[in-house]
Legacy VTK file of the C-alpha trace (Angstrom):
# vtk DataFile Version 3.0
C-alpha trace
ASCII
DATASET POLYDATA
POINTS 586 float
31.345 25.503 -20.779
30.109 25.077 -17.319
27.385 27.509 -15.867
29.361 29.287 -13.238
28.075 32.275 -10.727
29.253 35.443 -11.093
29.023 36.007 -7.525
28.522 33.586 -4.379
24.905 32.281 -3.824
23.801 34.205 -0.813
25.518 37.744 -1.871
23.302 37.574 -5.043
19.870 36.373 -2.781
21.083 39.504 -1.130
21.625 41.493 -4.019
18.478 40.298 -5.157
16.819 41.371 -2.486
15.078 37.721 -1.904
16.746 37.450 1.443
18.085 39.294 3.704
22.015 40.059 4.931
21.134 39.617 8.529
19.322 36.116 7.427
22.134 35.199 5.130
24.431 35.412 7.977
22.222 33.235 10.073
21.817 30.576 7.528
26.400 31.059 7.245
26.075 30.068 11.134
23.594 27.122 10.607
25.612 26.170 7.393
28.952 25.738 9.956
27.001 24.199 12.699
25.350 21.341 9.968
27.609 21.158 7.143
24.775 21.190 4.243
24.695 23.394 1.998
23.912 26.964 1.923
20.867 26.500 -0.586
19.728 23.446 1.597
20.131 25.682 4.836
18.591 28.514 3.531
15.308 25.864 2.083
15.566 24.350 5.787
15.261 28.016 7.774
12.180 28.499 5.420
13.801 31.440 4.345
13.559 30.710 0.439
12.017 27.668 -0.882
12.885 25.191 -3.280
10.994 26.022 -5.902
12.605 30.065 -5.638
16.023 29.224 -5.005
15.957 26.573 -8.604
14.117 29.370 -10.832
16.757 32.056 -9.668
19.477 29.989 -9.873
18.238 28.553 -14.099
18.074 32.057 -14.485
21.163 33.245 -12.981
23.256 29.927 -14.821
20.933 30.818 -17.937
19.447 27.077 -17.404
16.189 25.743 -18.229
14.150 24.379 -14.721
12.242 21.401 -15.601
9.090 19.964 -14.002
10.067 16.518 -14.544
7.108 14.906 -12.512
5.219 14.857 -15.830
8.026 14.118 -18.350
7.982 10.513 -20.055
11.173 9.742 -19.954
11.845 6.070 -22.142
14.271 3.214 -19.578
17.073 3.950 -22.145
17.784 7.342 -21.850
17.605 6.695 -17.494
20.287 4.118 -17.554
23.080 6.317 -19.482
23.618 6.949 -15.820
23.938 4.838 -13.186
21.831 4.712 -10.299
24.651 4.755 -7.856
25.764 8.478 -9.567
22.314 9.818 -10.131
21.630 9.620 -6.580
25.067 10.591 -5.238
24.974 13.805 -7.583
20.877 14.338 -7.651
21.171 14.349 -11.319
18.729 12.522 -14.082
19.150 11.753 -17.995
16.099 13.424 -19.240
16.841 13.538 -23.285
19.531 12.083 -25.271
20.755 12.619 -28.846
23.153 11.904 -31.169
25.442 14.179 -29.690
24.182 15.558 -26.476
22.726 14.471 -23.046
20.596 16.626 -21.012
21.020 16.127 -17.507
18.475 17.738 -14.845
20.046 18.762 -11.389
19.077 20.057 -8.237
22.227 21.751 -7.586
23.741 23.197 -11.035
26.341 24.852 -9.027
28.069 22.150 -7.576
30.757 22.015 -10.404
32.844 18.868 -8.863
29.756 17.024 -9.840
29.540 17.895 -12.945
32.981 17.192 -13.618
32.390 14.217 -12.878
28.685 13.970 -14.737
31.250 15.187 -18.170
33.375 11.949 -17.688
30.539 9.627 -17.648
28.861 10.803 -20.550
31.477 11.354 -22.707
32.234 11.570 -25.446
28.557 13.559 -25.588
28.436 17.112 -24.194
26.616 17.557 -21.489
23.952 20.059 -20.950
21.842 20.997 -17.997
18.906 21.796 -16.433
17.813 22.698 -13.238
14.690 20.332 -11.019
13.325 20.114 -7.598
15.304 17.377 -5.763
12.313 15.525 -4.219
10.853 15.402 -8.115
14.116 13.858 -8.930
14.264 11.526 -5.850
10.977 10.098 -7.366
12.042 9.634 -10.419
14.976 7.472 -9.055
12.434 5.243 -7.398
9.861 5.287 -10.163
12.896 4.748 -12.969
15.527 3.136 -11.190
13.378 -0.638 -11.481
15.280 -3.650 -11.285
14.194 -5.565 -14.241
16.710 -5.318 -16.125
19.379 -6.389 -13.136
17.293 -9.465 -12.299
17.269 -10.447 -15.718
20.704 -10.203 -16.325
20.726 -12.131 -12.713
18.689 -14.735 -14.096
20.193 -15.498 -17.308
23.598 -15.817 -15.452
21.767 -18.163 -13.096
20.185 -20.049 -16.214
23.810 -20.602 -17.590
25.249 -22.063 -14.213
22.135 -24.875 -14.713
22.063 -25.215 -18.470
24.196 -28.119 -18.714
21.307 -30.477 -17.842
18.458 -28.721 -15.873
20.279 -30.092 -12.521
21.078 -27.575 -9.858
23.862 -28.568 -6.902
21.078 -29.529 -4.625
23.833 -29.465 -1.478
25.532 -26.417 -2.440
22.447 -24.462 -2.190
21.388 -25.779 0.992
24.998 -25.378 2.381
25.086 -21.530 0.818
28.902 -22.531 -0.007
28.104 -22.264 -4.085
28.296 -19.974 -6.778
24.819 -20.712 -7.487
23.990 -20.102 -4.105
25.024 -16.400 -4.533
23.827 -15.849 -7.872
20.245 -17.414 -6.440
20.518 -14.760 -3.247
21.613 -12.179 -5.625
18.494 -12.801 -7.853
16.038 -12.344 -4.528
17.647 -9.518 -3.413
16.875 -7.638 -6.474
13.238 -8.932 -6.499
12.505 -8.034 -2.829
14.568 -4.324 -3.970
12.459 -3.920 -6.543
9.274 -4.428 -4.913
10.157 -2.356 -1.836
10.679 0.294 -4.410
7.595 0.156 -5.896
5.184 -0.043 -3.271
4.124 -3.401 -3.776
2.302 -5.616 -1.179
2.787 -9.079 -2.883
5.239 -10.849 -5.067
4.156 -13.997 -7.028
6.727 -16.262 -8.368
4.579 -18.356 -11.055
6.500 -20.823 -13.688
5.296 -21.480 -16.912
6.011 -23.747 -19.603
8.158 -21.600 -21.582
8.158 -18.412 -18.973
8.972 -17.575 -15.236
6.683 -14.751 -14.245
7.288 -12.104 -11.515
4.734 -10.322 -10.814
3.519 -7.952 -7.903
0.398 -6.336 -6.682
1.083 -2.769 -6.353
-2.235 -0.176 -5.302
-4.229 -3.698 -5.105
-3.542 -4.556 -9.205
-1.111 -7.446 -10.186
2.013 -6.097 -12.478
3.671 -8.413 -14.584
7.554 -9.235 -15.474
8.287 -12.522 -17.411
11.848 -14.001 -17.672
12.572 -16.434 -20.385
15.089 -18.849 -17.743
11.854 -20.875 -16.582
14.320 -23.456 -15.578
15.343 -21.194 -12.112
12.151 -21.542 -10.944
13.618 -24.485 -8.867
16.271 -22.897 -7.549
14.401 -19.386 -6.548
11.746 -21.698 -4.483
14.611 -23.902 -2.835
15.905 -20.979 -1.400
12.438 -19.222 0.097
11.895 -22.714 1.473
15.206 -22.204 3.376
14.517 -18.722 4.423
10.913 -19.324 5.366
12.157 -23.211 7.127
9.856 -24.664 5.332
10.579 -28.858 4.066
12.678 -28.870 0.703
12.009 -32.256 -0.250
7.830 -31.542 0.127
6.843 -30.017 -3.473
3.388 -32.208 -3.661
1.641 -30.327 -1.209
1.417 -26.833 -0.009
2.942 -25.246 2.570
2.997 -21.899 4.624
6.004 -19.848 6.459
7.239 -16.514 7.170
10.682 -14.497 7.417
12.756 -11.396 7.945
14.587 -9.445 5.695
15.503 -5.943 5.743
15.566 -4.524 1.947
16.825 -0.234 2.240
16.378 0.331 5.438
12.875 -1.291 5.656
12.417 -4.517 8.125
9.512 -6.473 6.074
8.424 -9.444 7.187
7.272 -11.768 4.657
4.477 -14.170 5.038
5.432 -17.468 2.130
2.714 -19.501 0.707
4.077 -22.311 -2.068
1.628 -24.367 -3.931
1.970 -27.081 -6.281
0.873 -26.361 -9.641
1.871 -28.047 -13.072
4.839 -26.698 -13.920
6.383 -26.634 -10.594
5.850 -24.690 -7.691
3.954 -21.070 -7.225
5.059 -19.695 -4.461
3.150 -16.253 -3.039
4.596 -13.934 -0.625
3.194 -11.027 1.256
5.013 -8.312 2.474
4.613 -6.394 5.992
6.474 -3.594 6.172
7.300 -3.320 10.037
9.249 0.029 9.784
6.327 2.565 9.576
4.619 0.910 12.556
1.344 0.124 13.420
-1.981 3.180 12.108
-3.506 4.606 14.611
-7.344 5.432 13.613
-6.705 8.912 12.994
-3.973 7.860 10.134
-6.270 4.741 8.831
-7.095 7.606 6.279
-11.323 7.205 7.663
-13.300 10.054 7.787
-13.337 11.949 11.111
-17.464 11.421 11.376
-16.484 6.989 11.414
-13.582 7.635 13.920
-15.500 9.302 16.118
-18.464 6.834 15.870
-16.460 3.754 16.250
-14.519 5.772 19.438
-17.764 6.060 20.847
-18.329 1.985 20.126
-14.993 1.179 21.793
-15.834 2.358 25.011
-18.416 -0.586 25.713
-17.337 -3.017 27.841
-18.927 -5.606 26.049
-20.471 -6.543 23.559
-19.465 -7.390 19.617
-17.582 -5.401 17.131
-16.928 -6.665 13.577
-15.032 -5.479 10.780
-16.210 -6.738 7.189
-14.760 -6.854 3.867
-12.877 -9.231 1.548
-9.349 -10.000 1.434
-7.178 -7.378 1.407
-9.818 -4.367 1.880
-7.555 -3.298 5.097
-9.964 -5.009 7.686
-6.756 -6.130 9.598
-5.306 -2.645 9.536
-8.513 -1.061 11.185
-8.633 -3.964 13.902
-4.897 -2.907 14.894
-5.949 0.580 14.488
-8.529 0.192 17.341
-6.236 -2.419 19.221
-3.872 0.638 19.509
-6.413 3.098 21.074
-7.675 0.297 23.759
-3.899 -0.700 24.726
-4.088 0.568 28.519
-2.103 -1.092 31.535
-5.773 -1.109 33.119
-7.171 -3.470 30.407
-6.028 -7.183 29.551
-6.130 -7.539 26.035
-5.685 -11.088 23.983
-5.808 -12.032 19.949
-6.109 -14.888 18.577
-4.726 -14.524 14.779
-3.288 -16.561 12.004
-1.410 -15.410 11.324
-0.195 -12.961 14.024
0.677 -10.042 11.699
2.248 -7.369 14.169
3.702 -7.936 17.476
2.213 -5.443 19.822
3.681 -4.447 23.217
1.350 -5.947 26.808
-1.234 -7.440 24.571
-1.118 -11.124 24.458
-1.135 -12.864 20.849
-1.750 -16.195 19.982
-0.657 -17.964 16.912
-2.906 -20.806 15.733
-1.990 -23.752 14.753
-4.095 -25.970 12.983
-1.058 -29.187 12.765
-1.745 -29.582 16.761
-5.401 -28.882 16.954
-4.696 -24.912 18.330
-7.446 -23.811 16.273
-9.882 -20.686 16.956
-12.154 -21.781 18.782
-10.017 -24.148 21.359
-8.194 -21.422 21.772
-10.842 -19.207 22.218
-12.556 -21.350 24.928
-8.988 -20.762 26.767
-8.873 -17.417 26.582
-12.179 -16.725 28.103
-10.489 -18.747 31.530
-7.494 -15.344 31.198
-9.329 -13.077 32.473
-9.618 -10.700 29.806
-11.342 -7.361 29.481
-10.932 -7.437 25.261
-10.426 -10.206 23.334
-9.713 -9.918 18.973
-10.552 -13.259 17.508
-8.662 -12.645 13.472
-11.998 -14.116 12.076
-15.324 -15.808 12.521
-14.788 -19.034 10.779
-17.205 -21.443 11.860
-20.102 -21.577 14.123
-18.367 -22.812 17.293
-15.615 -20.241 16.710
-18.650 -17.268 16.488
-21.279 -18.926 19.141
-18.319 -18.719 21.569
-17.009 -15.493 20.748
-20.816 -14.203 21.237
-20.928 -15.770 24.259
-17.721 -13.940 25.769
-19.243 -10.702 24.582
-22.160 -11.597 26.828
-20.758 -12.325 29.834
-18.560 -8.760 30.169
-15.801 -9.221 27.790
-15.518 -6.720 24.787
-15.078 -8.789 21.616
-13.206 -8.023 17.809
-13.066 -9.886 15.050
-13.487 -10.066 11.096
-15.840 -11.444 8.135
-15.775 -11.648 4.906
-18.963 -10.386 3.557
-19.525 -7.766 1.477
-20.995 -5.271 3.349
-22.398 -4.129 6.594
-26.096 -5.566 6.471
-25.461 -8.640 5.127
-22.826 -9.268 7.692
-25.157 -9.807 10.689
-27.364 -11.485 8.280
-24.153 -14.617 7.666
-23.395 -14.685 11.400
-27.101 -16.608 11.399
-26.131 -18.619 8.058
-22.907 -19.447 10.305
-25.810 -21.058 12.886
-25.525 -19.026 15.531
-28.480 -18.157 17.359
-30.477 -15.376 16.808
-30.750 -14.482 20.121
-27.295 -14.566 20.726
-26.832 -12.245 17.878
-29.287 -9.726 19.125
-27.323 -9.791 22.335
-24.260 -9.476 21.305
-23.295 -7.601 18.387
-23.313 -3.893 18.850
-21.593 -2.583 15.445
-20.426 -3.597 12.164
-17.903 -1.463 9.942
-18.019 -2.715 6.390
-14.747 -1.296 4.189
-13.371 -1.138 0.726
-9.944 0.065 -0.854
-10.120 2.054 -3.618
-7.284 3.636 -5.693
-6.847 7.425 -5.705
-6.304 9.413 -8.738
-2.448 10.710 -8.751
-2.603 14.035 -8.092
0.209 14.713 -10.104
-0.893 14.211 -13.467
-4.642 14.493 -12.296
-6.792 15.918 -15.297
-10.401 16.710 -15.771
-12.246 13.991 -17.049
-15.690 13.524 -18.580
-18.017 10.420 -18.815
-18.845 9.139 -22.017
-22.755 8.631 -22.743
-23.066 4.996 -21.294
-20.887 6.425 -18.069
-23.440 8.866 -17.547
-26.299 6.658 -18.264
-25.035 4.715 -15.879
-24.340 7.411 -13.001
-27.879 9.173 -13.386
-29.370 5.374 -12.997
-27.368 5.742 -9.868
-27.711 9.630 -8.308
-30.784 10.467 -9.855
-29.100 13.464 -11.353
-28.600 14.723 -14.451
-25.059 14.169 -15.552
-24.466 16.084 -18.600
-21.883 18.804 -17.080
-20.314 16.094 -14.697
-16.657 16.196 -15.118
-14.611 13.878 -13.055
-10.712 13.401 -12.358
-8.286 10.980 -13.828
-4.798 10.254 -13.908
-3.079 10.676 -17.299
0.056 8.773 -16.157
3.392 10.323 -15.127
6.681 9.743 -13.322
5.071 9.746 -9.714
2.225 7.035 -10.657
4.853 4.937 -12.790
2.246 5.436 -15.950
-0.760 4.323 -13.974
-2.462 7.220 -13.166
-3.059 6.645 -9.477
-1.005 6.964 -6.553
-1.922 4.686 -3.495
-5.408 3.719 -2.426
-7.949 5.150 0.271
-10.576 3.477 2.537
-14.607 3.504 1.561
-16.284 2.900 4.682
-20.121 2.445 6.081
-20.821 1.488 9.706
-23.826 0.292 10.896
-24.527 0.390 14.827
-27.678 -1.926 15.814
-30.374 0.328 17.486
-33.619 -0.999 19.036
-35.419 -1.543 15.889
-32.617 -4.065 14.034
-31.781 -5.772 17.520
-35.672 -6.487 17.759
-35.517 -7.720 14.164
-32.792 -10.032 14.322
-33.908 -11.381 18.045
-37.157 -12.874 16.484
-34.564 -13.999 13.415
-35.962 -12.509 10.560
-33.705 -11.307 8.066
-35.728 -8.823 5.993
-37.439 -6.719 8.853
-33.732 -6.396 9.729
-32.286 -5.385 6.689
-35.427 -3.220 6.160
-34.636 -1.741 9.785
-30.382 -1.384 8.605
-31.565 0.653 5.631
-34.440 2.767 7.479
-31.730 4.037 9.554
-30.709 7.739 9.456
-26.733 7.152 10.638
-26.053 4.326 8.027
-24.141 5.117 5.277
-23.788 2.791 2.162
-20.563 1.658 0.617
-21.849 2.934 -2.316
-22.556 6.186 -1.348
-19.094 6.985 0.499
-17.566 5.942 -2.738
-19.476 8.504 -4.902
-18.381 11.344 -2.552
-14.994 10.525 -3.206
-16.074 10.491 -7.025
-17.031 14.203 -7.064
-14.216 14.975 -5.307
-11.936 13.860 -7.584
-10.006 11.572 -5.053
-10.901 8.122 -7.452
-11.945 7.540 -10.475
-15.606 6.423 -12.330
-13.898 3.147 -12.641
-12.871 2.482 -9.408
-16.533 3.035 -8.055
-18.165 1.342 -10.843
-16.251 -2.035 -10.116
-16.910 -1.114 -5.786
-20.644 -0.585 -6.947
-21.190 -3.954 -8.902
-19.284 -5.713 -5.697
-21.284 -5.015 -2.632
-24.811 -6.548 -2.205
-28.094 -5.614 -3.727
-29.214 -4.038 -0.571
-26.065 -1.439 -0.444
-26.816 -0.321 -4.278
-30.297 -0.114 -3.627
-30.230 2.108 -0.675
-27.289 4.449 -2.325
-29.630 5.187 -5.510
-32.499 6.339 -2.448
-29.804 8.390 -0.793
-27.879 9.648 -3.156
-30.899 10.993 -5.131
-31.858 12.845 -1.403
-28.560 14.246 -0.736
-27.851 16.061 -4.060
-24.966 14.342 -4.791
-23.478 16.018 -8.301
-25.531 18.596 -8.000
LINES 1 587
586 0 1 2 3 4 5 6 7 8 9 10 11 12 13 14 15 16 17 18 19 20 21 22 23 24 25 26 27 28 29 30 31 32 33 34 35 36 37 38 39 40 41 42 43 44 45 46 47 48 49 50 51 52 53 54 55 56 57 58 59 60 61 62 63 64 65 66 67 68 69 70 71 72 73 74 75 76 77 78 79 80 81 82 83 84 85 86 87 88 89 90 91 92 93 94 95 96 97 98 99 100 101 102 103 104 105 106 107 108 109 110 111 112 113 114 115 116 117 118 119 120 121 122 123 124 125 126 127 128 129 130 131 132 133 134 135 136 137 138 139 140 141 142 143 144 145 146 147 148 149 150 151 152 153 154 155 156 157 158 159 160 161 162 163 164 165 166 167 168 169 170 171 172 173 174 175 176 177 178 179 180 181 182 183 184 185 186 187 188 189 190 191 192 193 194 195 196 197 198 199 200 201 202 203 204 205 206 207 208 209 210 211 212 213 214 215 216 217 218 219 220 221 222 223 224 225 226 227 228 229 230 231 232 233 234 235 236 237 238 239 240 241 242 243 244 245 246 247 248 249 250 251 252 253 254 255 256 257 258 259 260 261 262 263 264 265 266 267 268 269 270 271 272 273 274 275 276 277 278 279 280 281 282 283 284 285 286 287 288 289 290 291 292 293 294 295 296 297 298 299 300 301 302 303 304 305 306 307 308 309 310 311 312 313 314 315 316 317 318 319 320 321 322 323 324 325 326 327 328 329 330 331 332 333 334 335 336 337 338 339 340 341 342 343 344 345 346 347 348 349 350 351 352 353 354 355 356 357 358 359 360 361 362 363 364 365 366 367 368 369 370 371 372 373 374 375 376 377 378 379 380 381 382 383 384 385 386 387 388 389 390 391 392 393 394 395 396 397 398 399 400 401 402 403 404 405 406 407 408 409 410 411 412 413 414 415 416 417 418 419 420 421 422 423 424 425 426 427 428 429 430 431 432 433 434 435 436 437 438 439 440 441 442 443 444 445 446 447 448 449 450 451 452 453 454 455 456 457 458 459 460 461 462 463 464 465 466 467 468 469 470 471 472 473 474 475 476 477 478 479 480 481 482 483 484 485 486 487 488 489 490 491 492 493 494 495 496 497 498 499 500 501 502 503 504 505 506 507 508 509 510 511 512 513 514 515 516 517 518 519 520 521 522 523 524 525 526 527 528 529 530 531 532 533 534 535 536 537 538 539 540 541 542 543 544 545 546 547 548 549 550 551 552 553 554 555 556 557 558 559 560 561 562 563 564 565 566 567 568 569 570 571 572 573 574 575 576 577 578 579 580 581 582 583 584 585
């Protein structure tokens, strides 16, 4: 029997007394006017929210209300109903049994939908519940994967090549054969499914006996294998077509970039293939161009760094580096402060490889290393522009850095990378590069080191306490006694896919060269400088940042372990001096 009303929705709010007549009748108007529905309207006027309106109406339809965010709920029981319905009708398959389904909904009184919910479940009765919508849009995302459709793609694609491992070589570069689409099909699914999930690389690997799919979602690698090894061919042919890359080249690597746009999303996708021994890995990372360039302020640093490195900006000249290895976000900051200095009154030129986001009146130059357009040719050029800010993507060599000291000595304000693993040690390899000391003392001004760490899903966050080698560990660290130290982790839900974190956050230290250091590193000697870096009251370690975040419960012990064991000797040592001084876990 289907839950029905006994009255209409807003006479019984009114009844009710949850809102008022002369608000139901506005929300009647604004209904007309927008077409939603009157719940929706009434959520959107702020007059009742979500959460109200689902408890009165479970109680009113005499219908459970789920809080589905932290309900395992097994692939199996998800696919009864198909993606294409559960979204339409904002309903999801939580249980199943031998004669039953249960079926959450955000809208149990819509009954056309769950006419239509009866019909595709039969012959099982349906039952309902009642859930917040964005819960169950999450779940879609988070549940929804498409494994199982690019398997299916792949063994169909396996089948059209099983006669003798041969492919129709002309076909697929025509796009005129039925392998061709099955091949596209495949990749579209793969791109989907990554899109979906957040991730920021795919790797296509083959194996001897398996193809594996994997992506790197939060900064870990997450693995799907496919038994059809033999499409590896066929799935790198095509990215070689997209990207323009040579399809007759598989001895040596090559690099190359396209567009798609996958739900809405324009991502551009950086290709790197490699030769390996059972065919060809091929790497791609993904740039999502639809949420636009971070300013500072969204970069997710702390408001005491933004308004240190606004205060840096404002130079007109000297140095400014930002440190880290790959993928710690340095190129994200770098935009970040390219956005903030992006004036008609300034001339502003990059010299990247590649150039990751096209930005409007600065001028950005794509090296290329085939025709001798390397960074520091190019960078000799630029200084001839007349430019008041120049970003070189990274200090590579010594010419490259001497050069790009150089132009922030004679009046030009100058950005640029390193990988090193934190902020000390980073003036200390600009003198390993071979630049001078002198110029070094000259030129460089400040130094922001960085780190990504994953945050605890705050979802299924729980309290968490360290084991006795953990806290070992942490009072060898803070000084502190860590008996009563309880921490935060994630015990895996819907919204983290399992995991138990939820996207990542910056760790950052900045170091701004005062008197002392630039005297230090002028007469070129490494430890009065680092001594200096340490001594000074503004600096704060890697290390340290990342323990805040600790005790706040924003990451977990593990993520700053493995951040504490990375940066240099220097960083740990100063964060066990200051951590023990500022109380931290007190």
């Amino acid at each position: 029997m289907k839950p029905k009303l006994k009255m209409r929705l807003g006479d019984l709010l009114v009844q009710e007394l949850i809102i008022s007549e002369t608000q139901l009748q506005q929300a009647l108007t604004e209904q007309r006017n927008s077409g939603k529905k009157l719940g929706r309207t009434l959520i959107d006027l702020k007059y009742i929210t979500e959460v109200q309106l689902l408890k009165f109406l479970s109680q009113q339809l005499n219908l459970p209300y789920l809080d589905i965010s932290r309900r395992p709920i097994p692939a199996e029981v998800v696919n009864i109903l198909p993606e294409v319905q559960a979204r339409r009708y904002r309903a999801l398959v939580v249980e199943s049994g031998p004669d039953h389904v249960l079926i959450a909904m955000s809208d149990p009184a819509d009954l056309q939908a769950i006419d239509n919910l009866e019909i595709l479940v039969a012959p099982k009765q349906l039952m309902l519940a009642v859930a917040p919508e964005q819960q169950l849009l999450d779940a879609f995302d988070n549940l929804y994967r498409r494994t199982g459709q690019i398997a299916e793609i792949a063994g169909k694609l396996e089948e059209e090549y099983a006669a003798d491992d041969m492919f129709d070589l002309n076909g697929l570069t025509e796009g005129d054969s039925d392998n061709e689409t099955t091949v596209v099909k495949l990749l579209q699914s793969i791109f989907e499914d990554a899109v979906q999930m957040r991730a920021s690389d795919i790797h296509i690997e083959p194996g001897e006996k398996v193809l594996r799919i994997r992506q790197r979602i939060d900064g870990q690698l997450h693995e799907n294998t496919l038994g059809e090894v033999n499409i590896a061919a066929a799935l790198v042919l095509r990215l070689k077509l997209m990207a323009g890359l040579d399809i007759s080249e598989k001895r040596m690597p090559q690099d190359g970039r396209f567009h798609i746009e996958i739900k809405g999303h324009k991502i551009d996708v950086r290709m790197s293939t490699m030769p390996i021994y059972h065919g060809e890995s091929v790497v791609m990372r993904l740039l999502d161009q639809t949420t636009g360039l971070r300013t500072l302020d969204e970069t997710g640093m702390p408001p005491h760094i933004v308004a240190r490195i606004r205060k840096q900006i404002k130079r007109p000249h000297g140095m400014l580096l930002v440190t880290g290895p790959t993928g710690s976000g340095k190129t994200t900051t770098l935009y970040g402060i390219l956005s903030e200095l992006n004036t008609p009154d300034r001339k502003i030129i990059t010299v990247e490889d590649p150039v990751e986001y096209q930005l409007p009146r600065i001028n950005q130059v794509q090296v290329n290393h085939k025709i001798g357009l390397n960074f520091s040719n190019v960078l000799r050029t630029t200084l001839r522009q007349d430019p008041d800010i120049i970003m070189v993507g990274e200090m590579r060599d010594q010419e490259t850095v001497e050069i790009g000291l150089r132009g922030a000595l004679t009046g030009h304000f100058v950005l640029s990378t390193l990988h090193t693993n934190d902020a000390v040690t980073s003036a200390l390899r600009l003198l390993d590069m071979g630049a001078a000391s002198y110029l070094v003392a000259s030129a460089l001004r400040v130094i922001i080191a960085q780190r990504l760490v994953r945050r605890v899903c705050q979802n299924c966050a729980v309290a968490y306490q360290p084991n006795a080698s953990e806290r070992s560990w942490l009072e060898s660290v803070t000084k502190k006694d860590m008996t009563t130290a309880t921490f935060k982790v994630g015990s895996g839900c819907q919204t983290c896919n399992g995991s138990g974190y939820r996207g990542r956050i910056g760790i950052f230290e900045i170091l701004e060269l005062d008197e002392n250091m630039i005297d230090a590193m002028r007469t070129g000697n490494p430890q009065d400088f680092a001594r200096a870096a340490l001594r000074s009251p503004n600096f704060i370690p890697l290390a340290q940042s990342a323990m805040e975040y600790l005790f706040q419960g924003t990451t977990t012990l593990e993520e700053v372990a493995k951040l504490v064991e990375d940066v240099s000797e220097s960083a740990v040592a100063l964060s066990v001096d200051i951590t023990s001084q500022s109380g931290l876990g007190a």
